[in-house]
C-alpha positions in Angstrom: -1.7 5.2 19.8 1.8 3.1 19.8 3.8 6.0 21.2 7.0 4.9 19.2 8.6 5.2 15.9 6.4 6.0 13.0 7.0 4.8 9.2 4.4 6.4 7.5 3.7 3.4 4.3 3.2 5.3 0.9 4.3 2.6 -1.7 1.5 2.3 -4.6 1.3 6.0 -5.1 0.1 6.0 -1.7 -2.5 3.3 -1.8 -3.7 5.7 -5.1 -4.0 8.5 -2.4 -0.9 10.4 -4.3 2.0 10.4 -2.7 3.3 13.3 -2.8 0.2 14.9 -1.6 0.3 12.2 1.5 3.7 12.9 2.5 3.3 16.8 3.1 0.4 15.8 5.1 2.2 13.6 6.9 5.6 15.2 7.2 5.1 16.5 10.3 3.8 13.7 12.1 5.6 10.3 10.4 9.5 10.5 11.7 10.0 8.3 8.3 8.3 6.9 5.1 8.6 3.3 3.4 8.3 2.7 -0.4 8.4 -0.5 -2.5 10.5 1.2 -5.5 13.5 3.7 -6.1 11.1 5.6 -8.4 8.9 6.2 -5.7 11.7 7.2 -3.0 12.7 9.9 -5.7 8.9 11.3 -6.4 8.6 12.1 -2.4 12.0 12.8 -1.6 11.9 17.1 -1.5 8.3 16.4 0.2 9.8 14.0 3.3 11.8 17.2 4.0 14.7 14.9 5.1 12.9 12.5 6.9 14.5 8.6 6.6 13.1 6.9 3.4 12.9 3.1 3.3 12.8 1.6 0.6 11.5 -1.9 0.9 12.6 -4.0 -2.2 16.0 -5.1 -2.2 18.7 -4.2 -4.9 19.3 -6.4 -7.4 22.0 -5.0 -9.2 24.7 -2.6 -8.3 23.1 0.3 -10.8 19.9 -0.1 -7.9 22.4 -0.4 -4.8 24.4 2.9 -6.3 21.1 5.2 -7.0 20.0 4.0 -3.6 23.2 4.8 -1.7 23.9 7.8 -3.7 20.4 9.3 -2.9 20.5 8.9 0.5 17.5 6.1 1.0 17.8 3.2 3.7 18.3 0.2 1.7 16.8 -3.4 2.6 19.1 -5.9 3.2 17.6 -9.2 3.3 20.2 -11.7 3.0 24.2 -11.9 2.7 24.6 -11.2 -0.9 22.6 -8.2 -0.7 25.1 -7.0 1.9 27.7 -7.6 -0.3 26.7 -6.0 -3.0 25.7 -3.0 -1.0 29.3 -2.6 0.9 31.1 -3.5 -2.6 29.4 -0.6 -4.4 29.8 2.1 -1.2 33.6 1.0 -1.4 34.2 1.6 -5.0 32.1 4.7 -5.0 33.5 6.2 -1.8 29.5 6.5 0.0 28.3 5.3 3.0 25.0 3.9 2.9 22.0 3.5 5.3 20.6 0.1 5.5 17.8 -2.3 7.5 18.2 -5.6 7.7 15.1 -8.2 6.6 14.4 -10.8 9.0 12.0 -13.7 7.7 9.4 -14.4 10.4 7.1 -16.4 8.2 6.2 -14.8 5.0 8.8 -16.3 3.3 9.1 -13.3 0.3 11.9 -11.4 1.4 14.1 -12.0 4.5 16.6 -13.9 6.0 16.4 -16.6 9.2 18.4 -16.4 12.1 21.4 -17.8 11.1 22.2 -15.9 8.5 21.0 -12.6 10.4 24.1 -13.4 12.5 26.2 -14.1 9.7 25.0 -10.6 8.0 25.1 -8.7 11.4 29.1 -9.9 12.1 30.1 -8.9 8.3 28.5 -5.4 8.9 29.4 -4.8 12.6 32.5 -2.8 11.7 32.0 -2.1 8.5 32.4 1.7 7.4 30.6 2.0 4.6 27.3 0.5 5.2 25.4 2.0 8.8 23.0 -0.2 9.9 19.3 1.6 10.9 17.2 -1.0 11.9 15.8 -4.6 11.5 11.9 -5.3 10.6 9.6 -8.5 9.3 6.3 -8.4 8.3 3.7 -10.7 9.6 2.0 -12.7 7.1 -1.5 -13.4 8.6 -4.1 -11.8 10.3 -4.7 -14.2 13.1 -3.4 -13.5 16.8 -1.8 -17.3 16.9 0.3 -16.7 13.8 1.2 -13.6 15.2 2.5 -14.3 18.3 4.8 -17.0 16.8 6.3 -14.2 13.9 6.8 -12.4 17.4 8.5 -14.7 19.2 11.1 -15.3 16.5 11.6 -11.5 15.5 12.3 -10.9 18.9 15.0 -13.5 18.5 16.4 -11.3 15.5 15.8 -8.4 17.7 18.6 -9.7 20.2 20.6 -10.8 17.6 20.9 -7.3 16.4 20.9 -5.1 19.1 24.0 -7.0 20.2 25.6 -6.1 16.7 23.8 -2.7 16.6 22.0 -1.6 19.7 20.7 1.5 18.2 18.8 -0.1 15.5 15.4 0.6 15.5 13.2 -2.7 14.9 10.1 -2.7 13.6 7.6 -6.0 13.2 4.1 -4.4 12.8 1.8 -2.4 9.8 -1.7 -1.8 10.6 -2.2 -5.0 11.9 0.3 -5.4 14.0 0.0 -2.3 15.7 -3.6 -3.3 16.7 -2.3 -6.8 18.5 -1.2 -4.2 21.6 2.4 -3.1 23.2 4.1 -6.5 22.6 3.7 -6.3 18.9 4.7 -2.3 19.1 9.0 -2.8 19.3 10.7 0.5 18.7 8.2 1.8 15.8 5.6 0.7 13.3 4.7 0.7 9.7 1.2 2.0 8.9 -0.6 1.5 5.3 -3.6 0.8 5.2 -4.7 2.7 8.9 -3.4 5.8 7.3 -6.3 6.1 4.2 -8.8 4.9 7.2 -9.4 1.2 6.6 -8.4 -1.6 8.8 -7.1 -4.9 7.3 -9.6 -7.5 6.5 -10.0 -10.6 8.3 -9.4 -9.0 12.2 -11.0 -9.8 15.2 -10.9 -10.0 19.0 -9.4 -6.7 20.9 -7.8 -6.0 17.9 -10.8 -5.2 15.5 -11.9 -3.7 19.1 -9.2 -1.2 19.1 -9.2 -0.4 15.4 -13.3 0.4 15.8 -12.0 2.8 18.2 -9.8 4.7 16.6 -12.7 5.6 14.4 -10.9 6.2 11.1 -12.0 8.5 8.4 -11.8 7.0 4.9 -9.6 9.5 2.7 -11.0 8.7 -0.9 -14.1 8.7 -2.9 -14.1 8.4 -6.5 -16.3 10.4 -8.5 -17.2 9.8 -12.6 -18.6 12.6 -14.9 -22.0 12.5 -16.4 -20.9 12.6 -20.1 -24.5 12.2 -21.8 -28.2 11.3 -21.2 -29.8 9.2 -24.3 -32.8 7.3 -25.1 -32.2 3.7 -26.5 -34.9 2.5 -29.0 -32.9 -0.2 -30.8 -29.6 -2.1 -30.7 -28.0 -2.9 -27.9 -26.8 -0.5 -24.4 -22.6 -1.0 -24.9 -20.7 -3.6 -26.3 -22.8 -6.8 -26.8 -25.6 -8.3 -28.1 -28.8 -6.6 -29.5 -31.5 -6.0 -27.1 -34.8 -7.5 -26.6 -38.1 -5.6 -26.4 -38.3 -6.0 -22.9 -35.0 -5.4 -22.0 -35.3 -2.2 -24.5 -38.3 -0.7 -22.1 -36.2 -1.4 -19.3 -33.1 0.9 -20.7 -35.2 3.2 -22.2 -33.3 6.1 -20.5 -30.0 5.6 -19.9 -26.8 8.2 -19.0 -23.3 7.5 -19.8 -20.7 8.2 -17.0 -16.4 8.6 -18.1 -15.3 5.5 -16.4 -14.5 1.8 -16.9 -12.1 -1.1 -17.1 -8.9 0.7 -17.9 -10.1 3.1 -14.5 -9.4 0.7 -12.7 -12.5 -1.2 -12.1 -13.8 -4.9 -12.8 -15.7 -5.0 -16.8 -18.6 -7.4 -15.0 -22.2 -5.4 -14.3 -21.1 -6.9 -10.1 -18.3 -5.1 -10.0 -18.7 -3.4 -6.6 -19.1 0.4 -7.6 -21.4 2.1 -5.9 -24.9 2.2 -7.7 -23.6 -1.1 -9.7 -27.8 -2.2 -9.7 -28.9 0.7 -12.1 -25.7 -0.5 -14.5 -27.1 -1.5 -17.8 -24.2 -3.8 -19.1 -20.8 -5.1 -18.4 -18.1 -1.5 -18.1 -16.5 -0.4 -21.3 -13.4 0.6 -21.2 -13.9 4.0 -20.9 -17.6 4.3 -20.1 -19.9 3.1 -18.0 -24.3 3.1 -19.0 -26.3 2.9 -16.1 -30.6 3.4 -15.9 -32.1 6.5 -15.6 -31.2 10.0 -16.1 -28.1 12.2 -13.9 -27.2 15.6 -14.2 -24.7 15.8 -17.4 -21.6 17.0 -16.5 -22.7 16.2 -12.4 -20.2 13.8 -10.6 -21.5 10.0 -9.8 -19.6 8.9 -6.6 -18.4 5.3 -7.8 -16.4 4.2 -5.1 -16.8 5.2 -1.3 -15.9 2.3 0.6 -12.9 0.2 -0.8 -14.0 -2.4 1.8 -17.2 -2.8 0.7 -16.5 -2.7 -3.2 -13.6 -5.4 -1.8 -15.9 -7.6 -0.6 -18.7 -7.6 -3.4 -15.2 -8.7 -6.3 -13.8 -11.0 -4.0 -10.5 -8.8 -3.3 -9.5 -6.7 -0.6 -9.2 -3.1 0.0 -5.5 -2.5 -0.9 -6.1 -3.6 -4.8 -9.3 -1.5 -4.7 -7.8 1.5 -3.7 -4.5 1.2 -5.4 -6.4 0.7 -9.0 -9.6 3.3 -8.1 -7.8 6.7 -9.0 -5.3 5.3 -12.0 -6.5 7.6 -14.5 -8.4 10.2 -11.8 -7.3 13.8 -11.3 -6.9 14.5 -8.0 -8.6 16.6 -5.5 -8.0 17.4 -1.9 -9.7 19.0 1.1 
């Protein structure tokens, strides 16, 4: 759609997609892949086939600058003292290191502002240890006026690099961004949440407009086993109290999926999964009762639409789909 640079975003075990998985899908197609951790850059790096990893938390220490240098991942640099570190350990150690350089645009997590940008860029312009790749931000909201401002000062940073570096590649937009049209599109992108076929909450205008026509396929559905089907004539269904007689007729037939809390999803009966009505009680930890009989040993689809289940638990997609598959085994088509 963007026609320029593509990071493909696979942080989180890929949104709980599986990484590894995700990245010889998309090997072909992303020119690069973005992480949050060193342990993820190192479970995907034989699949990226070489590709450029980014790895978007900064080192704090220089054990995390060494194993990042060493390894051959493009390291964050988001402020002076990162840049320090970074060329300090590459000059002991005898490496040259890839890095981008964080610019803060308005979320205000990691990043620096313009000053220092020009401060970082004149330490690194001839440094020979430390190559810089590119610059990027992130923007922090999902309205077009916020936007536009984050654009208007990363294109500040942008000339403040490319004076310093004019090959750097600079990238401002995920999913989002890459919606808000040509302006927002720089030399490449970061795509998350577009890749598993979900586009961030809270959009609108020609931006939701674009997004509806890509027409995205949603990757994951999450499936429980039918471990039993029981009749309940006293007690209680689950943890809790005992049952009155009418509540007792209502539960008379119950089945008991493997899933719960520690898979992942919310313990309250609302909890968003699909077919959350027929649940009798709050989720177990590792079981869930729900009315009525299933096949035992059939599959109960629990989660098809993170957006929806998002909605319903007062979240958003990303935490759905990064908890959904903690403890699942993986299947793909």
């Amino acid at each position: 759609m963007t026609g320029k640079r593509l990071y493909a975003v696979v942080k989180a075990n890929a949104y709980g997609h599986g990484a590894e998985e995700v990245v010889n899908a998309l090997e072909s197609i992303a020119d690069g892949f973005a992480v949050a951790l060193i342990d993820e850059a190192l479970e995907i790096r034989a699949a990226a086939c070489g590709k450029e990893i980014l790895v978007l938390t900064p080192p704090v220490n220089a054990g995390e600058a060494l194993a990042l240098a060493e390894n051959g991942f493009s390291v964050c640099v988001p402020d002076l003292w990162t840049a320090k570190l970074l060329v300090g350990v590459c000059e002991k150690y005898r490496l040259t290191a890839r890095a981008h350089l964080k610019g803060n645009t308005g979320m205000n997590r990691y990043g620096m502002e313009l000053a220092e940008l020009k401060t970082v860029c004149a330490f690194l312009r001839d440094n020979p240890f430390v190559r810089v790749q590119g610059l990027y931000s992130h923007l922090y909201g999902s309205d077009v006026q916020s936007a536009d401002a984050q654009r208007l000062r990363f294109l500040q940073m942008q000339a403040v690099c490319k004076r310093s570096f004019p090959n750097a590649v600079c990238h401002l937009s995920a999913t989002f961004g890459a919606l808000l049209g040509k302006a927002f599109h720089f030399d490449g992108v970061r795509i998350g949440l577009g890749l598993y076929g979900y586009l961030p909450s809270g959009i609108s205008g020609s931006a939701l407009q674009r997004g509806e026509a890509l027409n995205l396929q949603k990757a994951m559905t999450v499936y429980a086993t039918t471990v039993v089907n029981r009749k309940i004539e006293y007690g209680g269904v689950g943890y809790g109290s005992t049952l009155s007689k009418r509540e007792l007729a209502e539960c008379a037939n119950v089945h008991v999926c493997r899933f719960g809390y520690a898979d992942g999803f919310l313990r309250r009966r609302e909890n968003g999964v699909d077919g959350w009505t027929k649940l009798a009680n709050n989720l177990c930890m590792d079981a869930c009762i729900r009315k009525g009989i299933a096949e035992r040993g059939g599959l109960v689809p629990v989660m098809t639409d993170a957006a929806a289940t998002a909605a319903q638990t007062g979240t958003i997609a990303y935490e759905v789909l990064c908890a959904a598959t903690r403890r699942a085994e993986f299947v793909y088509e």
